[in-house]
C-alpha positions in Angstrom: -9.7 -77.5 -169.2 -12.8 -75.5 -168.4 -14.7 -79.0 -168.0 -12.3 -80.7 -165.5 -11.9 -77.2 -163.5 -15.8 -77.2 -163.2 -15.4 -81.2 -162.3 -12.9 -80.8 -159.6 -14.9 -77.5 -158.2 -18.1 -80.0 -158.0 -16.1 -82.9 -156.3 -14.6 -80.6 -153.8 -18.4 -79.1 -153.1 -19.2 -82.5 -153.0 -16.6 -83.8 -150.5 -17.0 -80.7 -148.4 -21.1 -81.1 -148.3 -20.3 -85.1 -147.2 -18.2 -84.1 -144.5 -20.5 -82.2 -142.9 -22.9 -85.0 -142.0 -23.3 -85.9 -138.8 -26.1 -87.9 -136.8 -27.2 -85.6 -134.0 -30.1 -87.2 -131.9 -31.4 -84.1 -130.2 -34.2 -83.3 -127.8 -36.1 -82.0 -130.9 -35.6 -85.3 -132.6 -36.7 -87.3 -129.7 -39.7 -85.3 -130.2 -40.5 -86.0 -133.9 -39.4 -90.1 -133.0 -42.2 -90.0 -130.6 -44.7 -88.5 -132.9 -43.3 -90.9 -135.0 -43.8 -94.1 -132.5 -47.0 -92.7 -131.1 -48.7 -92.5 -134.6 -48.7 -88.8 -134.3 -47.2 -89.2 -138.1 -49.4 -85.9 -139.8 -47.6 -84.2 -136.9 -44.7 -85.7 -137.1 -44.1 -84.4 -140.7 -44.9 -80.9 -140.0 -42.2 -81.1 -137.6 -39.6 -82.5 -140.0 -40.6 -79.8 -142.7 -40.0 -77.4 -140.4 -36.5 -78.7 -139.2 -35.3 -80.3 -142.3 -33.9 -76.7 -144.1 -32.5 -75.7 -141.2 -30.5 -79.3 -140.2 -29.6 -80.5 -143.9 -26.6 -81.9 -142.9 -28.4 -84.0 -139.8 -28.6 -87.6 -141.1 -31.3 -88.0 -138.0 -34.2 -86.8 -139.8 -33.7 -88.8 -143.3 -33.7 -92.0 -140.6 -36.9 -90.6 -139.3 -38.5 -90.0 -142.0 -37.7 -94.2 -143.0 -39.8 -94.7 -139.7 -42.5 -92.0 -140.6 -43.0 -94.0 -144.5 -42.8 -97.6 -142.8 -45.4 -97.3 -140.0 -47.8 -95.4 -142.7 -47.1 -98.2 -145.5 -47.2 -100.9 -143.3 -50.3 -100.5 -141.1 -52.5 -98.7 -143.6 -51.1 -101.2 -146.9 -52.3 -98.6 -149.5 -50.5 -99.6 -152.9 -50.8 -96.4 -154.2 -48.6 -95.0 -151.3 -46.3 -98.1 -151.8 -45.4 -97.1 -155.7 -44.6 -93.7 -154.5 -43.1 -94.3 -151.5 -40.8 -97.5 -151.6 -38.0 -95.9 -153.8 -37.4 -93.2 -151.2 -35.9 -96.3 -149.1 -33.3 -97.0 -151.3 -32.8 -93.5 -151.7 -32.5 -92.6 -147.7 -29.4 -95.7 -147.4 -27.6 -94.3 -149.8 -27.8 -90.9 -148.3 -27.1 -92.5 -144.8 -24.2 -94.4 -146.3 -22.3 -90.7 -146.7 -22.5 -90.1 -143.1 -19.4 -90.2 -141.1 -18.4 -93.8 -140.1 -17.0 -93.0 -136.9 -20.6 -92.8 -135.3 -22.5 -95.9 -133.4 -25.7 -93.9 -135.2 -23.7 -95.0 -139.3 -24.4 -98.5 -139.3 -27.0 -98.8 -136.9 -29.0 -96.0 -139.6 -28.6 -97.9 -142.4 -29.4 -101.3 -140.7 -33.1 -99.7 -139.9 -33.6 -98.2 -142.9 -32.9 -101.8 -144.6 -35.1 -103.5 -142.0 -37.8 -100.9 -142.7 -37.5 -101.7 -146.1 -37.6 -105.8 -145.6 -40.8 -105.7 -143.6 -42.6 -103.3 -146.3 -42.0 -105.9 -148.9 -42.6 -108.5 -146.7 -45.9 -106.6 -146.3 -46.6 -106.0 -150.4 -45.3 -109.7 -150.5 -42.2 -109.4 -152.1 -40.5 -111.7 -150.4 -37.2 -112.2 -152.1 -36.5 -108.8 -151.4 -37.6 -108.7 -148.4 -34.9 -111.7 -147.2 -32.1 -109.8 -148.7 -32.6 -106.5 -146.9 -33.4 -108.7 -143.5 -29.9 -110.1 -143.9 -28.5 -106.8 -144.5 -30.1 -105.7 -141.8 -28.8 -108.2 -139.2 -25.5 -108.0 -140.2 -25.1 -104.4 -139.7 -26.5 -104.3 -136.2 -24.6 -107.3 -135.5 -21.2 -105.4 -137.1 -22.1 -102.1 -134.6 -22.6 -103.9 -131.7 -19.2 -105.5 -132.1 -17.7 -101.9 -133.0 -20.2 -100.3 -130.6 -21.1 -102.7 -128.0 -22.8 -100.2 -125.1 -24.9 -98.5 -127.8 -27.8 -99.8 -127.0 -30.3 -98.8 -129.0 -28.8 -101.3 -131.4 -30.1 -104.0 -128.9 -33.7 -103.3 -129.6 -33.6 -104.1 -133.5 -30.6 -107.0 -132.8 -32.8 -108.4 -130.4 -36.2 -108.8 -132.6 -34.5 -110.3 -135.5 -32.4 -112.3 -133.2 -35.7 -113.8 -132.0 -36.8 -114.0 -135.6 -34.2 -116.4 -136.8 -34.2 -118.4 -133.8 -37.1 -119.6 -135.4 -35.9 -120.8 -138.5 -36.0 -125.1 -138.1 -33.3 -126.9 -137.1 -33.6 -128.2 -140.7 -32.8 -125.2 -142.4 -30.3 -123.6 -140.0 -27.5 -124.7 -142.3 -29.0 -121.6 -144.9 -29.0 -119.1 -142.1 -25.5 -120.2 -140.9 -24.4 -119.5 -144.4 -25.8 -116.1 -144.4 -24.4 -115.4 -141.7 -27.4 -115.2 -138.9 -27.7 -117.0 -136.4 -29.9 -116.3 -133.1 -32.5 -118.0 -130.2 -35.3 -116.8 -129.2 -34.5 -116.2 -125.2 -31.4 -114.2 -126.2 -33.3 -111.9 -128.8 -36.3 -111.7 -126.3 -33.5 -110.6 -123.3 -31.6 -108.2 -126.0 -35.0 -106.1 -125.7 -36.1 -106.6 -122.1 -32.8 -105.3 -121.1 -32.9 -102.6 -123.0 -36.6 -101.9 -121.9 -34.7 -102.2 -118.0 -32.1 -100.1 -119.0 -31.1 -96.5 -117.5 -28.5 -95.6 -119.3 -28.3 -92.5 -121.6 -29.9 -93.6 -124.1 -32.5 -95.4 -122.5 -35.6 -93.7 -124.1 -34.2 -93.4 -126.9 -36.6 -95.9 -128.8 -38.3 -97.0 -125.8 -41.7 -96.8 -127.5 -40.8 -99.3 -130.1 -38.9 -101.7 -127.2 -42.1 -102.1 -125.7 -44.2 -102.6 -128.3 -41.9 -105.2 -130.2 -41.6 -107.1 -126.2 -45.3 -108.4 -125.7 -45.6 -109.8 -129.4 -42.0 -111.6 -128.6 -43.0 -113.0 -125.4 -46.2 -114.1 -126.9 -45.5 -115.2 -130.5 -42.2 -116.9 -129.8 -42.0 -118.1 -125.7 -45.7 -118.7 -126.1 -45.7 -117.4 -122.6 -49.3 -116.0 -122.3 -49.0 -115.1 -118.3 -46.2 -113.5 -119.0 -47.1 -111.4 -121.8 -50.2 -110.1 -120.3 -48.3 -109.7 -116.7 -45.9 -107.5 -118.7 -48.7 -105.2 -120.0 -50.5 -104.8 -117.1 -47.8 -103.5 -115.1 -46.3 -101.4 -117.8 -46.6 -97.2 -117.6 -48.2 -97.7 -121.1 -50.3 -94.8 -122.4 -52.9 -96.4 -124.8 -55.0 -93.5 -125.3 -52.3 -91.1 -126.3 -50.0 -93.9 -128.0 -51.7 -95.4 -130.8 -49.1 -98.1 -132.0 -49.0 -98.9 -128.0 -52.6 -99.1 -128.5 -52.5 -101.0 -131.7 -50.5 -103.8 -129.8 -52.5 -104.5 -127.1 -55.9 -104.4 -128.7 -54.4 -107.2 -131.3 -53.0 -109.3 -128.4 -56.1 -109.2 -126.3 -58.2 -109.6 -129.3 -56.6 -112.6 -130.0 -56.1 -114.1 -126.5 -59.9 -114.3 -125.8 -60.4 -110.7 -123.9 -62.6 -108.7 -126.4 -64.2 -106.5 -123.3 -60.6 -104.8 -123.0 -60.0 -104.9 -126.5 -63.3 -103.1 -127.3 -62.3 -101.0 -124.0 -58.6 -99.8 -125.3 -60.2 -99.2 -129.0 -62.9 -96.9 -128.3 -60.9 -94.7 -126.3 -58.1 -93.4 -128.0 -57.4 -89.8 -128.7 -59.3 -88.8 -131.8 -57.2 -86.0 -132.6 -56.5 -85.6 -136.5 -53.2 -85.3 -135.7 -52.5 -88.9 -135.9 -52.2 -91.3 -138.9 -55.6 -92.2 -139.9 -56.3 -96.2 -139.2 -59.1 -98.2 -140.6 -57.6 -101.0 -138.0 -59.7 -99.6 -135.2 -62.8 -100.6 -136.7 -62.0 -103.6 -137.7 -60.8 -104.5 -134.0 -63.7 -103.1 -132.8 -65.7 -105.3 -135.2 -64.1 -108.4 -133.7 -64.9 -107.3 -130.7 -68.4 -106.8 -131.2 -68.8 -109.7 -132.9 -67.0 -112.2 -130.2 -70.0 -110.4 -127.9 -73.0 -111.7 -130.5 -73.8 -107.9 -130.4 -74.3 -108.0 -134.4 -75.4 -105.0 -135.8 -72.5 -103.0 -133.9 -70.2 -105.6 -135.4 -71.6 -105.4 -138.7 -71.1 -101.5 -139.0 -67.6 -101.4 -137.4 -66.8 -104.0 -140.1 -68.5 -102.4 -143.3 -66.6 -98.9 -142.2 -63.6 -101.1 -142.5 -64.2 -102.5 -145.9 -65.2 -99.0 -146.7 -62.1 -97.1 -145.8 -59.3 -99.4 -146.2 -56.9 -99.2 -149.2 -55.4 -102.3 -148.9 -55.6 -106.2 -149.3 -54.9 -108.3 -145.6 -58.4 -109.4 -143.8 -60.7 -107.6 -146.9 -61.8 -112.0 -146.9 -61.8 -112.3 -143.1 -63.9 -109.2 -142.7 -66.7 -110.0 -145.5 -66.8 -113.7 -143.9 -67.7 -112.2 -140.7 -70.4 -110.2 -142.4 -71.5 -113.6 -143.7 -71.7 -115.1 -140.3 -73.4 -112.0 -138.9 -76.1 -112.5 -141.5 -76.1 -116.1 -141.3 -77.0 -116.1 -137.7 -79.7 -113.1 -138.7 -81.7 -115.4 -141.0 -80.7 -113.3 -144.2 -79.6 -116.0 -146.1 -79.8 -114.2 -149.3 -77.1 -111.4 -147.9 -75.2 -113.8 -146.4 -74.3 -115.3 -149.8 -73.9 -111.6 -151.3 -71.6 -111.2 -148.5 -69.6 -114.9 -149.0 -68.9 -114.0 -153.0 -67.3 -111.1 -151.5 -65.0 -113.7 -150.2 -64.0 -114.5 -153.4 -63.1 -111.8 -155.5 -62.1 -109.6 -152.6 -59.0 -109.0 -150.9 -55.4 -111.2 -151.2 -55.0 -114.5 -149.5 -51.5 -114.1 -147.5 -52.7 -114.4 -144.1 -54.1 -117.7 -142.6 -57.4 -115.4 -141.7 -58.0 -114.6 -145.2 -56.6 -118.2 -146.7 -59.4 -119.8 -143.9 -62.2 -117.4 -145.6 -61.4 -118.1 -149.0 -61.2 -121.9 -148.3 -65.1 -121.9 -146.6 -66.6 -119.6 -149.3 -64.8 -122.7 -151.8 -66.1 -125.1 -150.1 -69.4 -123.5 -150.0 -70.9 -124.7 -146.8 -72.0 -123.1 -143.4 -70.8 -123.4 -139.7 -73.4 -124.9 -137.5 -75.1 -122.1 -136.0 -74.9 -124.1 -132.8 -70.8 -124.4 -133.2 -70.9 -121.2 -134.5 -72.0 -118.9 -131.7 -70.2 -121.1 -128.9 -67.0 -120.1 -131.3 -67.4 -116.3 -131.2 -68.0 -116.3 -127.3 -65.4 -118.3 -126.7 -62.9 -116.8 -129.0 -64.1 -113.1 -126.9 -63.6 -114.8 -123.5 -67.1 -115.2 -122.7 -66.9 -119.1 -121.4 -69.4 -119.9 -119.6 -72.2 -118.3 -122.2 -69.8 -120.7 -124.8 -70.7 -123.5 -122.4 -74.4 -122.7 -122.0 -74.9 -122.9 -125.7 -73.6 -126.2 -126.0 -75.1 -127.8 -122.7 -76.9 -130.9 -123.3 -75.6 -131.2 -126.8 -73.4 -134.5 -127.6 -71.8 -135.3 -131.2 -75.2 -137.5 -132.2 -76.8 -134.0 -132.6 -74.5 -133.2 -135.6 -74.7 -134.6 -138.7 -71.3 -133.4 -140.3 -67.9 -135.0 -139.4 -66.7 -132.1 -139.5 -69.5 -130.5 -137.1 -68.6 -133.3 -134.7 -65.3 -132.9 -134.3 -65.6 -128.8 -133.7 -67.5 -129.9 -131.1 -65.1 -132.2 -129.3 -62.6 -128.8 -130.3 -64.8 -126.7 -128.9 -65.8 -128.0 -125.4 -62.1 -128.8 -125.1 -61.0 -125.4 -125.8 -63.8 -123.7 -124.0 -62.7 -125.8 -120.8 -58.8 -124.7 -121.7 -59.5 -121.2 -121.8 -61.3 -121.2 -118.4 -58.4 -122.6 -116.6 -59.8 -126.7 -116.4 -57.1 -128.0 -118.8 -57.8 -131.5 -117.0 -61.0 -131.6 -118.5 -59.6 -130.4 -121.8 -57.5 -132.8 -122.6 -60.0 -135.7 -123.4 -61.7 -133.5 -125.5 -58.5 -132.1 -127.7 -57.7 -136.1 -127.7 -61.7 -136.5 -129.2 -60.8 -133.9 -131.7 -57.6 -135.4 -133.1 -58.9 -138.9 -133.7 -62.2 -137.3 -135.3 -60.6 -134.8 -137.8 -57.0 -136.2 -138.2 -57.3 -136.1 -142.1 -59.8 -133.5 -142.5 -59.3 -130.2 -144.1 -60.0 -128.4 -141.1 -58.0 -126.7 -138.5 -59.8 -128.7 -135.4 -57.2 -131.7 -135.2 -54.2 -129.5 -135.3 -54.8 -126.9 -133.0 -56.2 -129.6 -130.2 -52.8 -131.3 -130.9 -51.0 -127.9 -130.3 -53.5 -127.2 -127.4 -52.7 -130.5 -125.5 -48.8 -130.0 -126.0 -48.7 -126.2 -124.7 -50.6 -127.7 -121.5 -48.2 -130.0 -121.0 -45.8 -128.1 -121.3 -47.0 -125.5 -118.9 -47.4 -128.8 -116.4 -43.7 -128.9 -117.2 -43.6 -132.4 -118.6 -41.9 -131.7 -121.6 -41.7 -135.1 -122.6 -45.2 -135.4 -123.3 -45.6 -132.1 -124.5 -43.3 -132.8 -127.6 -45.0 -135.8 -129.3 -48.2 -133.4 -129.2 -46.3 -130.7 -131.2 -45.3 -133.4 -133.7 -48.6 -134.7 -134.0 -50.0 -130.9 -135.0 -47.1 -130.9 -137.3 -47.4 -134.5 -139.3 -51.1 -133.2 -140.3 -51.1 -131.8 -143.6 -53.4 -129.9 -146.1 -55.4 -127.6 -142.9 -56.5 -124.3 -142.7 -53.9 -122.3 -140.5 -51.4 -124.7 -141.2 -48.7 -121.9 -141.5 -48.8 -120.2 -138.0 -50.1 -123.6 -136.2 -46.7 -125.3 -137.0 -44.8 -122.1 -136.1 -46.4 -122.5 -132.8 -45.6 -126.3 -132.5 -42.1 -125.4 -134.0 -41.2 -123.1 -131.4 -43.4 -125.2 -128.5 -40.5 -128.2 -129.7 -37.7 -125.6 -129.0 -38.8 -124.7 -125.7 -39.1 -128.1 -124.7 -35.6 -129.2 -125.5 -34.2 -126.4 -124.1 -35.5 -127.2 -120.4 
């Protein structure tokens, strides 16, 4: 008797403790979100351990802390934090699940706590579970914006893996249609924009993360590089108080040949300690430095780098550009120090660090020639690009290879400056040299002449190009060059 009396007095506890949950977005969690979406995460802590006692029952600060542990894990990839960290997840949904159904804040929390959860395993590479909690993920938001349709902070997180899945091959769509997703990439992308155009009430709500999700959308999936840029540039963005607002546009203008702003938007963030500590920033800055042929700045941006950071992604990418730096230096002997750090550093997920570990294999060197031409081109620096390779024709290299980067090059040094006329017969050089060859040349020309025709809006010509980037097979970068042709073929066919 005593032992049921004590059970029923713990349910009823129980029961009473569950129905005083509520999600209660205030002005002081705003606040913290901010913190949060700004980077501020040291300070955004403090904050929550100062709340937290006081606001038990507030289901708001266990969803914030699920955005506090993902930005942390997933920018700064230490596996130490991962194996303490990830269970608190699980741990967070099933709290969130005990909230009170009623609210448009019940399914739309656990559906970010599951996608938080998808793109950290994403991140440690566990992929299978990372699929499972995506799916989750999208069907929740999808259930709340049927139960909630003007809530539209939902529209944000709806509208990215909306994007996402639109994607997916025509090929494959059957799997997704069984799960039960389905989405293109211009409804995702307008999900967000008009959110971002909103004025409703809760229209800042997670503003920060609406415009720093837009650009890589616009740029990763319409392929619209006017657009994306256009976007920024007329934007109230704050990218020396913002560091994730930061973190996006030094990665897009990194990688779409503008290293002077890059270098610009990276050296002048706030220093203050209260933000999460980033080894990122020096390895943009290293880029940048690099794409400049400014060496020994590059070369100690990109050793503090390898110095601080915990993780795996672009330890190979990093050391290879140590190589280079050395290469071009004369110092042979550090250079190959530098290239067996290639090998038995770092993971091989991204197509950086897979392009890295497939040239220290191979055990060769770039043309020094090619080489430099590359890194001022790939910082923006065209006409220097050109200089170098004035007077030069394909009989001064000896290497297949080395003659088709150089039909590459010139092609995409001409692309870049706004002469895609003059492009084209190079890309078309490139193709017929390197067609079967392991490197990336042929591919990316093929991509290259199909996003200019594209953008001359002759669709009809631009599609065979995709296909052609597509049908070549064993290159490095294959992964995110046939993405791009993928979703080059989808835009086509829609217009």
């Amino acid at each position: 008797m005593r032992k049921c009396f004590l059970l029923a007095l713990v349910m009823i506890v129980t029961s009473q403790a569950i129905g005083q949950y509520q999600y209660n977005w205030t002005a002081r969690t705003q606040k913290i979100y901010e913190s949060i979406t700004s980077l501020r995460i040291p300070e955004a802590r403090i904050l929550m351990s100062q709340d937290k006692k006081a606001n038990a029952s507030n289901l708001i600060y266990p969803l914030l802390e699920s955005y506090a542990d993902f930005y942390q894990l997933f920018l700064n990839e230490n596996k130490a934090e991962y194996s303490r960290i990830n269970p608190l997840f699980e741990q967070r949904i099933q709290l969130l699940e005990a909230g009170p159904k009623q609210s448009p804040y019940h399914l739309y929390s656990i559906a970010l706590a599951h996608l938080h959860k998808s793109l950290i395993a994403l991140r440690f590479n566990k992929n299978l579970d990372a699929a499972l909690d995506f799916r989750k993920a999208f069907l929740l938001f999808n259930e709340n914006k049927k139960a909630y349709p003007n809530f539209s902070p939902n529209d944000v997180y709806l509208g990215l893996m909306t994007t996402v899945i639109g994607t997916i091959p025509k090929g494959y769509q059957w799997i997704a249609n069984i799960l039960g997703m389905t989405g293109k990439i211009a409804d995702g992308n307008a999900f967000v924009l008009n959110y971002i155009n909103s004025k409703d009430g809760y229209s800042n709500q997670c503003r920060n993360e609406a415009l720093f999700v837009y650009p890589y959308l616009v740029m990763n999936f319409e392929g619209n590089r006017k657009k994306t840029f256009d976007f920024i540039e007329k934007t109230d963005y704050d990218f020396t108080n913002n560091h994730l607002h930061a973190y996006m546009a030094t990665n897009l203008y990194l990688n779409n040949q503008q290293s002077q702003k890059a270098l610009q938007i990276a050296s002048n963030i706030n220093p203050a300690n209260t933000y999460l500590d980033l080894p990122f920033w020096q390895l943009e800055i290293g880029y940048a430095y690099l794409n400049e042929l400014k060496l020994e700045a590059a070369k100690n941006a990109l050793q503090q780098f390898i110095n601080r950071f915990k993780g795996q992604f672009y330890l190979k990418d990093a050391f290879e550009k140590l190589s280079w730096i050395a290469y071009i230096q004369g110092d042979q002997a550090k250079a190959n120090v530098y290239r067996n750090n290639v090998l038995s550093s770092g993971s091989d997920v991204t197509d950086a660090d897979k392009q890295a570990l497939q040239n220290a294999k191979k055990g060769t060197w770039p043309h020094p020639i090619l080489l430099r031409a590359r890194l001022l081109s790939d910082g923006g620096y065209q006409q220097q690009a050109l200089s170098v390779l004035a007077g030069k024709t394909t009989k001064d290299f000896e290497k297949e290879a080395d003659k088709t980067e150089f039909a590459y090059r010139l092609g995409r040094i001409y692309d870049l400056a706004g002469q895609p006329d003059q492009a084209i017969p190079f890309y078309t050089s490139a193709i017929e040299k390197g067609a079967n060859q392991p490197e990336y040349f042929a591919a990316r020309a093929a991509l290259q002449i199909g996003l200019i025709y594209e953008q001359k809006g002759k669709p009809n010509l631009a599609i065979p190009f995709f296909n052609t980037c597509l049908e070549m097979k064993n290159h490095a970068f294959k992964n995110s060059l046939d993405q791009k042709a993928k979703t080059g073929i989808q835009r086509c066919l829609r217009k």
